[in-house]
VOBA-1610 file (N, C-alpha, C; in pm, whole numbers, padded with zeros to 5 digits, always signed):
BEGIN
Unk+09027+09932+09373Unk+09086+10060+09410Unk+09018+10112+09537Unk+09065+10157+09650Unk+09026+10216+09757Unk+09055+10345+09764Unk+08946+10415+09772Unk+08928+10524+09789Unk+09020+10618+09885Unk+09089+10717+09831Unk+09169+10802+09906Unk+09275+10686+09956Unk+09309+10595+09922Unk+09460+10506+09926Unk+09572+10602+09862Unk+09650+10657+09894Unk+09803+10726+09902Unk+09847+10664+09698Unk+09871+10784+09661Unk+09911+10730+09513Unk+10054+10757+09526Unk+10144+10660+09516Unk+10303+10649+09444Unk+10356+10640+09340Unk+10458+10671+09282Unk+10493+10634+09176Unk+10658+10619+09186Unk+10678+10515+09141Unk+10770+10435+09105Unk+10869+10452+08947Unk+10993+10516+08952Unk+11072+10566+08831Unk+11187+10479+08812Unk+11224+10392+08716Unk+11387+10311+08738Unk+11444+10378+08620Unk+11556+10413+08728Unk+11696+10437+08605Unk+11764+10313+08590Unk+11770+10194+08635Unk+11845+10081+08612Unk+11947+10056+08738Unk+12028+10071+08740Unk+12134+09997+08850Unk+12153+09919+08896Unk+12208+09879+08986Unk+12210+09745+09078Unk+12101+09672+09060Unk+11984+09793+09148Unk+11875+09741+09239Unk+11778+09626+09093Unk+11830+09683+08952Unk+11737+09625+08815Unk+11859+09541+08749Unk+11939+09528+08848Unk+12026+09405+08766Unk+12033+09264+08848Unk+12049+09164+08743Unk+12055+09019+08779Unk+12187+08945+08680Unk+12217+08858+08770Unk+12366+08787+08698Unk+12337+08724+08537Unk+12428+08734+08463Unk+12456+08722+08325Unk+12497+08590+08347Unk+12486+08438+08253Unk+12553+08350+08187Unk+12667+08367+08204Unk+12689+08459+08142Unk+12808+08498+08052Unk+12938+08579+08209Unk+12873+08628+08249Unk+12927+08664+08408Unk+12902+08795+08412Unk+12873+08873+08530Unk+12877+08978+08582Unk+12690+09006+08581Unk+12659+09137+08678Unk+12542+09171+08655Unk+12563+09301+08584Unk+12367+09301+08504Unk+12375+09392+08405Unk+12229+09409+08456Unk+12190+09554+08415Unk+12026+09620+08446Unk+11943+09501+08374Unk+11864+09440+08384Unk+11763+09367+08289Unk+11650+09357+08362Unk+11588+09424+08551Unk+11441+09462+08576Unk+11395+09529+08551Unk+11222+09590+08464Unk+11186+09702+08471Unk+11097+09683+08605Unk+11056+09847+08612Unk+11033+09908+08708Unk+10896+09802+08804Unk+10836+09726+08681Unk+10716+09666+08713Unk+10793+09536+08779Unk+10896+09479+08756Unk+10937+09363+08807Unk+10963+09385+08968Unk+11068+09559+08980Unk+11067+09602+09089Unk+10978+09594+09213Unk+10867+09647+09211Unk+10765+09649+09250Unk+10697+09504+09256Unk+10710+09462+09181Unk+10615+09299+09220Unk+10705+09257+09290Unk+10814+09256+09342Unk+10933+09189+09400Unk+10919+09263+09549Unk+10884+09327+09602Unk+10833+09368+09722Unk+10740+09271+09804Unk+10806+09234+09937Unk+10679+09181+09986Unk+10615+09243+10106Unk+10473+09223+10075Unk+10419+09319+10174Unk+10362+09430+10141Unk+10378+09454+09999Unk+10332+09603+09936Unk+10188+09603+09911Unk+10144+09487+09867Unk+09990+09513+09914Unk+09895+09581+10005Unk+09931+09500+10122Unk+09941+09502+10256Unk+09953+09643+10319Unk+10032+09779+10250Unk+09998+09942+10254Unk+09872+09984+10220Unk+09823+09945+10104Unk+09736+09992+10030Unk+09776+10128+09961Unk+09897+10096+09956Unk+09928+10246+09860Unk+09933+10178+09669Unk+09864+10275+09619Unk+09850+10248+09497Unk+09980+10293+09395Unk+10046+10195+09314Unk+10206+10206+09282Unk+10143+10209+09113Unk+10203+10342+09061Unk+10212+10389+08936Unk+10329+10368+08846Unk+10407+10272+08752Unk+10582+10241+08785Unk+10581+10330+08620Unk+10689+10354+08605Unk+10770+10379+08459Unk+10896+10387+08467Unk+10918+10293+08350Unk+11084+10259+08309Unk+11124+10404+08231Unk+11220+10481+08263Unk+11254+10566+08244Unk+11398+10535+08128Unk+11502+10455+08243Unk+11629+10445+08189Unk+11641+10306+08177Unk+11733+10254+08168Unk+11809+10088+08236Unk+11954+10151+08197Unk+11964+10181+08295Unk+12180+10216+08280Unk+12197+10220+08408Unk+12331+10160+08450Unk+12445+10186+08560Unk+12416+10333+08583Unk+12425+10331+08722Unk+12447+10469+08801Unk+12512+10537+08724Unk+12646+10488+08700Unk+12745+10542+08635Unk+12773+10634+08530Unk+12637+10610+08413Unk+12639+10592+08323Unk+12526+10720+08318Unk+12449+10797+08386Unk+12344+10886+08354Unk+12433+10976+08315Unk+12338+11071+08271Unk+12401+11215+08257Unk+12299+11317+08304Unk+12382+11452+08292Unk+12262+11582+08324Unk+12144+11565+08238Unk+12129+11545+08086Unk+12041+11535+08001Unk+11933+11450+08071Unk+11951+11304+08156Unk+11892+11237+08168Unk+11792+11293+08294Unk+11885+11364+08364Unk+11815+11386+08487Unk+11733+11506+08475Unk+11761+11609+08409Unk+11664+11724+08375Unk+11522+11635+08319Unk+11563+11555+08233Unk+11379+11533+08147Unk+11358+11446+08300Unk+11421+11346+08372Unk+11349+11304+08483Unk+11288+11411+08587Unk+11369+11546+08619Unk+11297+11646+08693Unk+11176+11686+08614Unk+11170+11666+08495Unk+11046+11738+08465Unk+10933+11581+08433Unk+10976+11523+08491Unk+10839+11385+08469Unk+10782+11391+08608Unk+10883+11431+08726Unk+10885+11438+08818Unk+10788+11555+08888Unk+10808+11648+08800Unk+10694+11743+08811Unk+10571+11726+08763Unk+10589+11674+08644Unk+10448+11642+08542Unk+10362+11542+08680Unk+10452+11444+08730Unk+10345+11381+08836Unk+10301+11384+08974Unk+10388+11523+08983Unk+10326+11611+09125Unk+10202+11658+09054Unk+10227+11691+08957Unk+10066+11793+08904Unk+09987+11736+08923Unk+09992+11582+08888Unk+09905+11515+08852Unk+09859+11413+08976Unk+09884+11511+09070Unk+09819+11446+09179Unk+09912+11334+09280Unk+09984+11280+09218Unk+10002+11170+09289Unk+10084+11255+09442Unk+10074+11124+09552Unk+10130+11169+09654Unk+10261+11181+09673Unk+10322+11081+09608Unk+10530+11086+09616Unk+10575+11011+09483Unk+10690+11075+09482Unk+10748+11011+09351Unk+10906+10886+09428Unk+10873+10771+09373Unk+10969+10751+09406Unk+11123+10645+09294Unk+11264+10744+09277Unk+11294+10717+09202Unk+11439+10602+09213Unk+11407+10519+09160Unk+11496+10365+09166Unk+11610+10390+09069Unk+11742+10359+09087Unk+11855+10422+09032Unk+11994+10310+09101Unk+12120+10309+09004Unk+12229+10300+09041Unk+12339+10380+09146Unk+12380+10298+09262Unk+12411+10327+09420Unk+12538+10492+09357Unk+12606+10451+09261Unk+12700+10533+09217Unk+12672+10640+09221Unk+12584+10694+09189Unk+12547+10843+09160Unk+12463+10874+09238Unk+12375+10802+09336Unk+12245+10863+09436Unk+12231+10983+09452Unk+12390+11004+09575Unk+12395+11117+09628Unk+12427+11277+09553Unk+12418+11225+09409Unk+12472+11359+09279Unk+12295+11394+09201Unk+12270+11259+09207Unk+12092+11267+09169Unk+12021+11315+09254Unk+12021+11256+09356Unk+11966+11380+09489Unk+11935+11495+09479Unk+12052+11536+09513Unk+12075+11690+09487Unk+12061+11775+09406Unk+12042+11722+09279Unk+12004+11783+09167Unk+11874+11759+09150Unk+11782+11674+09176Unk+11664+11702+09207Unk+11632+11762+09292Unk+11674+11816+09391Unk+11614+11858+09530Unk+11667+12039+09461Unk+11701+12050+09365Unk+11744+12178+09288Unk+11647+12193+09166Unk+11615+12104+09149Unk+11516+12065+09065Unk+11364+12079+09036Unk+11345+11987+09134Unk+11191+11998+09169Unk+11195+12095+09302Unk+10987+12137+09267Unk+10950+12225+09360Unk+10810+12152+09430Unk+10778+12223+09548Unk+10658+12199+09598Unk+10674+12139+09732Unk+10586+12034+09764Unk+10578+11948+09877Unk+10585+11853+09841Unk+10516+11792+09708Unk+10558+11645+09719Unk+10673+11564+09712Unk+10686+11481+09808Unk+10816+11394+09842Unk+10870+11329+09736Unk+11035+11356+09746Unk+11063+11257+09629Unk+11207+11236+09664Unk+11188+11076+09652Unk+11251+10994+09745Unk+11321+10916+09630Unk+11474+10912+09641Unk+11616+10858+09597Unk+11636+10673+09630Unk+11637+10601+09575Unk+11657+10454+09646Unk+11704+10373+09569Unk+11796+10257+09597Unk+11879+10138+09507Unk+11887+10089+09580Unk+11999+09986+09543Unk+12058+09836+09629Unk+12176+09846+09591Unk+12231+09752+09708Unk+12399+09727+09734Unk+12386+09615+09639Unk+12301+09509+09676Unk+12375+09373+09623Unk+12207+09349+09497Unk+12265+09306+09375Unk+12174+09295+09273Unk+12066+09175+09341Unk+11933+09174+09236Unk+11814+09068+09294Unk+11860+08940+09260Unk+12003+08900+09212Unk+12029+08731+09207Unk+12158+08706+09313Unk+12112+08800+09415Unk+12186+08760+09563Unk+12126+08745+09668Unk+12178+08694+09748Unk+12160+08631+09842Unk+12118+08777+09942Unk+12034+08787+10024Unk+11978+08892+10122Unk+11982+09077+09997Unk+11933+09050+09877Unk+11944+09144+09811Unk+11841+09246+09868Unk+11878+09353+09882Unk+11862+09453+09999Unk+11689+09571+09901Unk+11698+09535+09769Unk+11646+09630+09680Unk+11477+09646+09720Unk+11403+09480+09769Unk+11253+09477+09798Unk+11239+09559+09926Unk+11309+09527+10030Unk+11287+09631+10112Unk+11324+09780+10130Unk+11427+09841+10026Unk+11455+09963+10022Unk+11331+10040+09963Unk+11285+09930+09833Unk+11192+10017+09768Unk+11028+10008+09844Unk+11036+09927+09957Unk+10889+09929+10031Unk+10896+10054+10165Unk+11025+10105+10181Unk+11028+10179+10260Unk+11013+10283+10212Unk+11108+10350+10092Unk+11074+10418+10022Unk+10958+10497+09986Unk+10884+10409+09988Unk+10707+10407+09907Unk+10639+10444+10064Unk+10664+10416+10134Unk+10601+10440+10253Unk+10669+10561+10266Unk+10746+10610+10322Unk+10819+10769+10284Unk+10776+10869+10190Unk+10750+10812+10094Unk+10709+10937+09989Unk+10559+10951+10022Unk+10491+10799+10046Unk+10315+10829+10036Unk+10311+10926+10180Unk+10393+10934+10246Unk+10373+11011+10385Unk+10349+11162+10379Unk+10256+11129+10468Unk+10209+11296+10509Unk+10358+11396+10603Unk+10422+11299+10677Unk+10491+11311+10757Unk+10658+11425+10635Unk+10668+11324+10580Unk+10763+11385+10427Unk+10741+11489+10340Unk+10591+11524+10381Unk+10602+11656+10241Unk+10675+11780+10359Unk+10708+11827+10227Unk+10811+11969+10247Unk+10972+11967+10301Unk+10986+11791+10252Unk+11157+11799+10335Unk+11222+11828+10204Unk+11163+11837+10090Unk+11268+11827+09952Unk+11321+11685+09909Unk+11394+11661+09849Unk+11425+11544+09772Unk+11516+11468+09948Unk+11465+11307+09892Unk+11592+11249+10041Unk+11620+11134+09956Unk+11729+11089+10019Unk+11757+10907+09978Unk+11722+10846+10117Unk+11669+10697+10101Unk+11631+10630+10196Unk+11677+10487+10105Unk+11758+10448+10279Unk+11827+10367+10249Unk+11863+10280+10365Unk+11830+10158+10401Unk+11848+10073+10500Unk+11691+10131+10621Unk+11654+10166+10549Unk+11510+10257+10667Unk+11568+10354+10730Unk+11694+10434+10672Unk+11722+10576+10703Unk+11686+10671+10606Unk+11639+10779+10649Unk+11625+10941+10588Unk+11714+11006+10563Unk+11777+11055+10468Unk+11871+11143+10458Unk+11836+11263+10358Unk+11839+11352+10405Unk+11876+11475+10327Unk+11940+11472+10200Unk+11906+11470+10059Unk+11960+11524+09938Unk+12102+11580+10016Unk+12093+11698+10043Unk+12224+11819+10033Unk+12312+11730+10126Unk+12280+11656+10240Unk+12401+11587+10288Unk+12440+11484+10273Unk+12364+11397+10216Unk+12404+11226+10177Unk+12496+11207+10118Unk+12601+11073+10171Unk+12708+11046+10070Unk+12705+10870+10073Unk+12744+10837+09994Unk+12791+10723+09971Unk+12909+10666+10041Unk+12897+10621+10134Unk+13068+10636+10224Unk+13136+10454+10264Unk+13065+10373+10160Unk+13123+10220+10168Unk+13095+10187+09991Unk+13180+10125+09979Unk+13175+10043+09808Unk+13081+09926+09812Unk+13055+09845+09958Unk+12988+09724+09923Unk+12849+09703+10048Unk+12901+09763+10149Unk+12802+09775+10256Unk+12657+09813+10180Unk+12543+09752+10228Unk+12420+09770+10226Unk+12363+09858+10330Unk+12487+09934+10430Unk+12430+10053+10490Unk+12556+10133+10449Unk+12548+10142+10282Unk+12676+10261+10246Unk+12669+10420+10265Unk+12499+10422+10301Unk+12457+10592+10306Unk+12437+10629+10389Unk+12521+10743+10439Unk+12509+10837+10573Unk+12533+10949+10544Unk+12493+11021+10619Unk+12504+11183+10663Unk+12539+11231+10747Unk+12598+11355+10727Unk+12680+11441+10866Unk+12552+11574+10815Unk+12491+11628+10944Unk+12453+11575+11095Unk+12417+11486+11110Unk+12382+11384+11022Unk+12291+11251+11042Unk+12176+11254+10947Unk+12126+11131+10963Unk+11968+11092+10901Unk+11879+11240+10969Unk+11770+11233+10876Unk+11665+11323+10943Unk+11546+11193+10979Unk+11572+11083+10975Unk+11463+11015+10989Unk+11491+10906+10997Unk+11387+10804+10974Unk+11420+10672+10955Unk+11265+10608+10971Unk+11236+10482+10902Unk+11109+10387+10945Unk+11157+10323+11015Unk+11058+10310+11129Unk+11033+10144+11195Unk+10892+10167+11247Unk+10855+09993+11226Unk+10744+09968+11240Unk+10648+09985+11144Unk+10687+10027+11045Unk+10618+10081+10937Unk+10567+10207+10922Unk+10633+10265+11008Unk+10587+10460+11037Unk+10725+10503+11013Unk+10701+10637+10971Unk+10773+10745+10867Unk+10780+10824+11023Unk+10915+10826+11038Unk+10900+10929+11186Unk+11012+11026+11122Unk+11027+11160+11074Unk+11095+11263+11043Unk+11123+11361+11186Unk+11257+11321+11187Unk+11278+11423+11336Unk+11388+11587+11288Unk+11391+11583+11176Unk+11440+11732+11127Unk+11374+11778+11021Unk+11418+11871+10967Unk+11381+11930+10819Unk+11521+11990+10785Unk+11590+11997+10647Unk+11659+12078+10595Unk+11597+12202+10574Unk+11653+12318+10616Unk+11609+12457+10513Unk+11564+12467+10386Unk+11517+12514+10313Unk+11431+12506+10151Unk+11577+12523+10104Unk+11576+12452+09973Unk+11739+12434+09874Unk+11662+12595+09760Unk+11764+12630+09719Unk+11749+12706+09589Unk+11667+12610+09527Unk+11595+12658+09387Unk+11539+12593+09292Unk+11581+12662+09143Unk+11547+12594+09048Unk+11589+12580+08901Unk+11441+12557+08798Unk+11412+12580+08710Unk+11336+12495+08656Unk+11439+12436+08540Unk+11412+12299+08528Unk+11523+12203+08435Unk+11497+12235+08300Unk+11375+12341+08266Unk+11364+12345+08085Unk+11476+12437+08106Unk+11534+12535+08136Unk+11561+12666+08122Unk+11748+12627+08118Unk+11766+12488+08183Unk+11951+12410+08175Unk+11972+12372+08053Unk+11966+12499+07983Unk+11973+12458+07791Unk+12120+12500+07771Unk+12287+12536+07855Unk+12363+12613+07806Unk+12463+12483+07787Unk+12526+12471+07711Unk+12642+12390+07738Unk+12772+12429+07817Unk+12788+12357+07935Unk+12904+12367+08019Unk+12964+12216+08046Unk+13069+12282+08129Unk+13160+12110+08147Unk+13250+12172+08257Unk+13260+12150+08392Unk+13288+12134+08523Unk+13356+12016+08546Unk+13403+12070+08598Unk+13538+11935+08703Unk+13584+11933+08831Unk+13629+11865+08892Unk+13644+11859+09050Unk+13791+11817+09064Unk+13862+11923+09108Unk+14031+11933+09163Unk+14086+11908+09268Unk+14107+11797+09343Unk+14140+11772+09456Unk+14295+11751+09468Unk+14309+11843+09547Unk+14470+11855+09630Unk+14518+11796+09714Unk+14659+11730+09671Unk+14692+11601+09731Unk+14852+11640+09767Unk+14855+11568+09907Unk+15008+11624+09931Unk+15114+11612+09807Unk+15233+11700+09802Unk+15287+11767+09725Unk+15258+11838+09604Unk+15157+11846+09611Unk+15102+11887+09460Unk+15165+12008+09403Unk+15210+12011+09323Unk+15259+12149+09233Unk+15197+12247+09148Unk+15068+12215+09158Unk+14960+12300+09044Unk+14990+12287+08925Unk+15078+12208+08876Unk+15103+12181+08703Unk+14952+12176+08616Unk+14904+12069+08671Unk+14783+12003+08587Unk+14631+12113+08597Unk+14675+12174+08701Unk+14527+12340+08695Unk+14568+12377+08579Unk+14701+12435+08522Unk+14724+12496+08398Unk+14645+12427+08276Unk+14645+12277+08292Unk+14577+12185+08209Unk+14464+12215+08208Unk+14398+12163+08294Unk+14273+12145+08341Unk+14192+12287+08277Unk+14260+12390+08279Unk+14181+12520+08319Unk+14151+12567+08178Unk+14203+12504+08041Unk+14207+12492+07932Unk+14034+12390+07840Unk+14015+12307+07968Unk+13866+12267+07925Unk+13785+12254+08014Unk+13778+12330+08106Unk+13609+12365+08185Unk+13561+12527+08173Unk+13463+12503+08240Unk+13383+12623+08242Unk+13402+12654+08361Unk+13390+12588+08433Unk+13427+12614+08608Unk+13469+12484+08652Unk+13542+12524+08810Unk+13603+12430+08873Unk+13573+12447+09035Unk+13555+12315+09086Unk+13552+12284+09218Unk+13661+12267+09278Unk+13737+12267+09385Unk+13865+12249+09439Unk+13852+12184+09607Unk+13891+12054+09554Unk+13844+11990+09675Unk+13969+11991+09788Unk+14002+12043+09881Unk+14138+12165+09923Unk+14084+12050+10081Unk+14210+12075+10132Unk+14235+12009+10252Unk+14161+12100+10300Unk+14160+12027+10452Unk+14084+12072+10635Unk+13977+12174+10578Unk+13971+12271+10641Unk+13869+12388+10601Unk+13851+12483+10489Unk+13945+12431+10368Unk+13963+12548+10263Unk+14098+12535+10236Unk+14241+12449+10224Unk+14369+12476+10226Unk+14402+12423+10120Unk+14546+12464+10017Unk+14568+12427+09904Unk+14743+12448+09959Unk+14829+12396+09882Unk+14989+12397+09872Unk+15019+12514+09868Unk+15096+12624+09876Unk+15151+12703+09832Unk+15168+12727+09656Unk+15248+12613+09607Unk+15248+12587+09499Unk+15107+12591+09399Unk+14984+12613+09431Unk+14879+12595+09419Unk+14824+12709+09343Unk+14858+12810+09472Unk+14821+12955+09464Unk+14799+13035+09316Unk+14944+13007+09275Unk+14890+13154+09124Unk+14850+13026+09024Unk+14785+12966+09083Unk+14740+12857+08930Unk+14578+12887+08928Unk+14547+12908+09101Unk+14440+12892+09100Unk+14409+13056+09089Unk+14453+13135+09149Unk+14472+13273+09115Unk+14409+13343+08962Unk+14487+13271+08902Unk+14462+13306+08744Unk+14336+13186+08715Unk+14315+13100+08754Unk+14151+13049+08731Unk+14067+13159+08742Unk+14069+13212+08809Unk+13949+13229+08894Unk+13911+13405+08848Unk+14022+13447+08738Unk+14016+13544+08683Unk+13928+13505+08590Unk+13933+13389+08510Unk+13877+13305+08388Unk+13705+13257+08428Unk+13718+13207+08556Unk+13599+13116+08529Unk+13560+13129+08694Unk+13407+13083+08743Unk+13391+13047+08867Unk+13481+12900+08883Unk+13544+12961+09053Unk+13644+12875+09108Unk+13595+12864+09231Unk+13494+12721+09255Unk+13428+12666+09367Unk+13570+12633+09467Unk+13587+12706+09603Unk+13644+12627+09726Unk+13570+12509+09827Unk+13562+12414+09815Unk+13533+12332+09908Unk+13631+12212+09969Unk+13558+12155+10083Unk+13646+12072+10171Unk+13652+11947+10092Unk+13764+11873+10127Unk+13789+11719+10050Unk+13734+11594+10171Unk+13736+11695+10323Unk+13684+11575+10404Unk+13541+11570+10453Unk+13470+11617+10321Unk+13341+11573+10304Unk+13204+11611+10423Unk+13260+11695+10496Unk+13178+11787+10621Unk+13241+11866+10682Unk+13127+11937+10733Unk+13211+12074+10768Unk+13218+12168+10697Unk+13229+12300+10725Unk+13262+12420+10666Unk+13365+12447+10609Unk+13391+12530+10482Unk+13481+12599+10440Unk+13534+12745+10523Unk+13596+12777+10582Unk+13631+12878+10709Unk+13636+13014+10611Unk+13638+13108+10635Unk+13638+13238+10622Unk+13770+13324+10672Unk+13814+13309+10773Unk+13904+13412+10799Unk+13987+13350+10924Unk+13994+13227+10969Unk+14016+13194+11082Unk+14257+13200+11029Unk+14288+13107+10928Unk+14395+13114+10895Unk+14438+13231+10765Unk+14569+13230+10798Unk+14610+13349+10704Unk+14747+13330+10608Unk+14784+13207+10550Unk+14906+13161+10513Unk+14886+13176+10364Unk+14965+13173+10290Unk+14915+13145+10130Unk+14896+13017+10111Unk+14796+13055+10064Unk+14744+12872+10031Unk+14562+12852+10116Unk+14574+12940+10222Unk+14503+12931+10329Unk+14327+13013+10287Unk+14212+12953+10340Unk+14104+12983+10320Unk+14073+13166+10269Unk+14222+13206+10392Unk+14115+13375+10365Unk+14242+13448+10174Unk+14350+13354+10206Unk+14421+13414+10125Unk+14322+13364+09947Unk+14273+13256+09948Unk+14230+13234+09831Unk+14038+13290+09802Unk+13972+13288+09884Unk+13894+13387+09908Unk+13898+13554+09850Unk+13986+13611+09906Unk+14064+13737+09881Unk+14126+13721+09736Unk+14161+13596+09642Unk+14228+13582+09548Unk+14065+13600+09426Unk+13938+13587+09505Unk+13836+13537+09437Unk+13761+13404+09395Unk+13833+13319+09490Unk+13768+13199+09481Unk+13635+13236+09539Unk+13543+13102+09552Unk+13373+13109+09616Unk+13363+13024+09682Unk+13386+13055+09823Unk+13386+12968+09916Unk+13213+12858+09868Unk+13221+12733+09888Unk+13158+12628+09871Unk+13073+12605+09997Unk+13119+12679+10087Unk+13032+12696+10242Unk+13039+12547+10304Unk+12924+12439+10295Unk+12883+12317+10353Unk+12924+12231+10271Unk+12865+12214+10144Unk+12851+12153+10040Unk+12998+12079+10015Unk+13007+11944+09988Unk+13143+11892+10021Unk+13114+11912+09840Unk+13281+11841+09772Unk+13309+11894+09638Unk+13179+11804+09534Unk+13145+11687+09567Unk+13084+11674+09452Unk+12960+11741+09499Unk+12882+11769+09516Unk+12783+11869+09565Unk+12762+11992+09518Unk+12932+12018+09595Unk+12922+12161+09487Unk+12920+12224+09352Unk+13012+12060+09271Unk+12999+12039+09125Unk+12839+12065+09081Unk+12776+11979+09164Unk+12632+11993+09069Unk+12586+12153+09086Unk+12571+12175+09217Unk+12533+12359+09189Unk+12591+12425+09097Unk+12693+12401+09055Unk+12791+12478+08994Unk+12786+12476+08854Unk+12736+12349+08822Unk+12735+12287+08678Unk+12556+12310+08617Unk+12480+12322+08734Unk+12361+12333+08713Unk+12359+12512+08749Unk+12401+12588+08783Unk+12439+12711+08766Unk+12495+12794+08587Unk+12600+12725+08538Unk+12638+12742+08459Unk+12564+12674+08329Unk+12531+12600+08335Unk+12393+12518+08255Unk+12255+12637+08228Unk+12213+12747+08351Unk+12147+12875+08374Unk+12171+12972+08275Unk+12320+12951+08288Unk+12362+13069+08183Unk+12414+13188+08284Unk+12453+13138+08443Unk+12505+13238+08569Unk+12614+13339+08542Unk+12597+13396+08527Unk+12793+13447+08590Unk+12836+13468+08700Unk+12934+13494+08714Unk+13031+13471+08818Unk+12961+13492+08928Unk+12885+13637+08918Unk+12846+13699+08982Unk+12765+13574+09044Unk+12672+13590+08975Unk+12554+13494+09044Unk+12598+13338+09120Unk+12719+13355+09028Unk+12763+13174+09098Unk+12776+13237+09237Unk+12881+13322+09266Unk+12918+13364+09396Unk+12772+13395+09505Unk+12688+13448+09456Unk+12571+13494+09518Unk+12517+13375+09574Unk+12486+13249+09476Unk+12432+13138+09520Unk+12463+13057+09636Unk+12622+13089+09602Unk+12665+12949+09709Unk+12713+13062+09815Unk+12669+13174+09811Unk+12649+13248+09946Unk+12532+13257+10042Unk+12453+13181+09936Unk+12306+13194+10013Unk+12312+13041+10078Unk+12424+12924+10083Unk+12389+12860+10179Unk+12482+12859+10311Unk+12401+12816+10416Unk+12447+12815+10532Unk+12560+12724+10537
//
């Protein structure tokens, strides 16, 4: 052990990056976290000292809120406990929803860094040893405390609140609008932005039962299925064309939501703002605004699901939903 060497720690939920091909066909999670880590090459060679725990083994797909609250709070338990970054190994599916809900999650400075693989460890150029050595170099960094939760991915930085998943098979599927805040090369952590501080939560206190959904409006739509829909959530996201826009037909469906429940407005093309007052048609940003929707501001729809769902999980009302997602830029 070397003295004052950078302490990491290493978390697998399973995914890709812990799956290898079956006999039988297909891949399934079967690395723990310790296989992860020995499968790195070069990790010696940091001298950062790697702490691992198997948390999950499930598909991205397959977590839930339950899972990720007790992970925010392990996540805390090992900021306390000193270590320098947490870093957590997971299925590509959900990154950018885990993100964010940690970065809502956890508090403080220490870094805690999002990472998987495109292609499982019984492929050919499997992408997972070097995501998770960059990773580890990111979180042990001095350079990373105080950005909040990021995914790093291909030796890019990204921001929790803006990362998306934007390819099904690419091994550079993660990007961001404005961009990365960073990236390694050379083996240095060079951070050339910071996000603003996110709201925070503490995850004991997401004891309420809710159930949220995400409504995206698609040419001709008639609003039939809101009438449905509006029968089993607690709240709803509305993922609405260009800057905030819904059908005409749309209008008194969502109208009468929004009497019922928080009714998140956000964009469906995944950046960019929700507008305020610029159009004036029914259907249009200021008319459903004025109806009581909550404008979603930045936050594209699944994004806003998690605030929303981790809001109502609080025990928020309306009130407060509206307050929240007014407090971002």
């Amino acid at each position: 052990m070397v003295d004052n060497a950078p302490r990491g720690a290493v978390i697998s939920l399973g995914g890709t990056i812990a799956m290898t091909a079956q006999a039988e066909g297909g891949a399934t999670p079967t690395l723990s976290a310790d296989d992860l880590v020995a499968a790195v090459p070069g990790l010696a060679k940091t001298g950062i000292e790697v702490e691992v725990h198997d948390f999950r083994r499930l598909p991205g797909a397959s977590l839930s809120f339950s899972d990720l609250l007790e992970l925010a709070v392990l996540v805390e338990t090992l900021a306390a406990d000193g270590v320098d970054g947490v870093v957590v190994t997971q299925g590509t599916d959900t990154i950018e929803e885990t993100a964010y809900l940690l970065d809502l999650l956890t508090t403080g400075d220490t870094p805690v860094v999002v990472t998987g693989a495109m292609r499982n460890a019984s492929m050919a150029g499997a992408d997972g040893p070097a995501n998770v050595l960059a990773a580890l170099r990111v979180a042990t960094s001095t350079e990373a405390r105080g950005t909040g939760c990021v995914v790093v991915f291909a030796e890019e930085i990204h921001a929790a609140r803006w990362v998306r998943k934007t390819h099904a098979t690419s091994p550079a599927a993660f990007t961001s609008y404005p961009g990365p805040i960073g990236y390694v090369a050379e083996d240095r952590v060079r951070i050339m932005a910071r996000p603003a501080p996110s709201l925070t939560f503490d995850p004991r206190s997401a004891t309420a039962a809710a159930r949220t959904a995400i409504y995206t409006v698609g040419l001709g739509d008639d609003g039939a299925l809101l009438h449905a829909l509006g029968d089993h959530v607690d709240g709803l996201v509305v993922a609405a064309f260009g800057a905030g826009h819904v059908p005409m037909a749309c209008v008194d469906g969502l109208n009468d939501l929004a009497k019922r429940m928080p009714v998140v407005l956000a964009t469906r093309t995944g950046s960019g703002p929700v507008l305020r007052h610029t159009y004036g048609f029914p259907g249009s940003e200021s008319d459903l605004l004025e109806r009581g929707l909550i404008s979603g501001s930045t936050l594209d729809p699944v994004k806003a699901r998690i605030l929303l769902q981790l809001l109502l999980m609080t025990t928020a009302d309306n009130d407060q939903v509206a307050q929240a997602f007014s407090a971002l830029s």
